[in-house]
C-alpha positions in Angstrom: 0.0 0.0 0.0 2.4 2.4 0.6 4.6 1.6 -2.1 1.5 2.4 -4.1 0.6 5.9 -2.8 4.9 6.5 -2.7 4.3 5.6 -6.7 1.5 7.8 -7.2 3.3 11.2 -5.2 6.3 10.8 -7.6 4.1 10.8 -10.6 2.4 13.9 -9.7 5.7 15.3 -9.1 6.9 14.7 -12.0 3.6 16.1 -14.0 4.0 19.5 -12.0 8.2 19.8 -12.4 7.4 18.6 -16.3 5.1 21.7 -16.3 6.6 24.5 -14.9 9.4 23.5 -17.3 7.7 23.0 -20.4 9.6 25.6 -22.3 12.7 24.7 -21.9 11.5 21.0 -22.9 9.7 21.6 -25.6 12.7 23.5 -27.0 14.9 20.2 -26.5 12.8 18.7 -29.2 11.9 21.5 -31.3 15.5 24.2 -31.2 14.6 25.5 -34.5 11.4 27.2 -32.9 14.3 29.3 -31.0 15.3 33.0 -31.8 18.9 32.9 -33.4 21.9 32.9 -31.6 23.4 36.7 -32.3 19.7 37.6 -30.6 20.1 35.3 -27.7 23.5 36.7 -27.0 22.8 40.3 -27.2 19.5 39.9 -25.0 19.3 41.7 -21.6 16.2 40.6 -20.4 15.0 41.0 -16.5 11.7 39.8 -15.7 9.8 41.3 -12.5 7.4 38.5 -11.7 5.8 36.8 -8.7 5.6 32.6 -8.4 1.4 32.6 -8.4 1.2 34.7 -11.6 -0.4 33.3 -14.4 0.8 35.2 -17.4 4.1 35.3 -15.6 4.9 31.9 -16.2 3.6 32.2 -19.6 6.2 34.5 -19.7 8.9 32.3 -18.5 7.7 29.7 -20.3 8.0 31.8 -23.7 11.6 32.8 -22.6 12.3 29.4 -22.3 11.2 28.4 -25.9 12.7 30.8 -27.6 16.0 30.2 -25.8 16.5 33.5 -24.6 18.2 34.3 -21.4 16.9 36.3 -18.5 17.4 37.3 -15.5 14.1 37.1 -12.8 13.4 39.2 -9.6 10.3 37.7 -7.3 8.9 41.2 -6.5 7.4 39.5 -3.0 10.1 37.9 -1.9 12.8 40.2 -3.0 12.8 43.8 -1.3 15.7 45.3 -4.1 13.8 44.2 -6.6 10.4 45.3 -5.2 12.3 48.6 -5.4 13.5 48.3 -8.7 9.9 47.2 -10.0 8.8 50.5 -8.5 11.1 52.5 -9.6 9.9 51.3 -13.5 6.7 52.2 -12.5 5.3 49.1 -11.2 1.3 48.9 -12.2 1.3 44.5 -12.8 3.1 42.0 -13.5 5.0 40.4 -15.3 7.2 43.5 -16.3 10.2 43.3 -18.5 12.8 45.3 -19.2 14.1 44.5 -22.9 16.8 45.6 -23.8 16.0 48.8 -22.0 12.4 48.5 -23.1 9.7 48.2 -20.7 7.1 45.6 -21.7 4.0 45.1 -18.9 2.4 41.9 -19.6 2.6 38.8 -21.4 3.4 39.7 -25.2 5.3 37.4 -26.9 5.4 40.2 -30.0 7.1 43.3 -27.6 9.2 41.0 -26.7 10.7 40.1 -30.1 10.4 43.1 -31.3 12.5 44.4 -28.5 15.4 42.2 -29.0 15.9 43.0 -32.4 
């Protein structure tokens, strides 16, 4: 029996660490979806985000994919970076700085466009 439920706890745990890093698997099996490799290496990407946020982790999750690098700041659990959120003018989350280009939300598109 308790090999069973011991079976059953690692399964979910794998469902839920497979999840939260679907990005960076799905680019494993599909690198040419990536943004090129000059792009990836002249990205300066910080993402101010918090762990519940929905469109956060779409966010991540998009980063991931494409292969580009980032750097993130937990807004709740990181005073420094609650400041630095402010100081951009806060008003949601996720917000990135791109390249010195402020993007508030999930948008895939501002975020390309931003890189280039």
């Amino acid at each position: 029996m308790l090999n069973g439920i011991l079976k059953k706890f690692l399964l979910i745990l794998l469902v839920v660490v497979a999840y939260q890093n679907w990005g960076k698997i799905e680019r494993l099996f599909n690198p040419q979806a990536s943004v090129s490799e000059q792009t990836q290496a002249n990205a300066r990407v910080v993402l101010y985000a918090t762990d519940w946020c929905g469109y956060c982790k779409l966010t991540r999750r998009f980063l991931d994919q494409q292969g580009i690098p980032y750097n993130e700041f937990d807004i709740e659990k990181n005073a420094e970076a609650r400041k630095a959120y402010e100081a951009l003018g806060g008003r949601g989350i996720p917000l990135l700085d791109v390249n010195g280009t402020l993007i508030r939300g999930y948008s895939p598109e501002a975020i390309l466009t931003a890189l280039k």
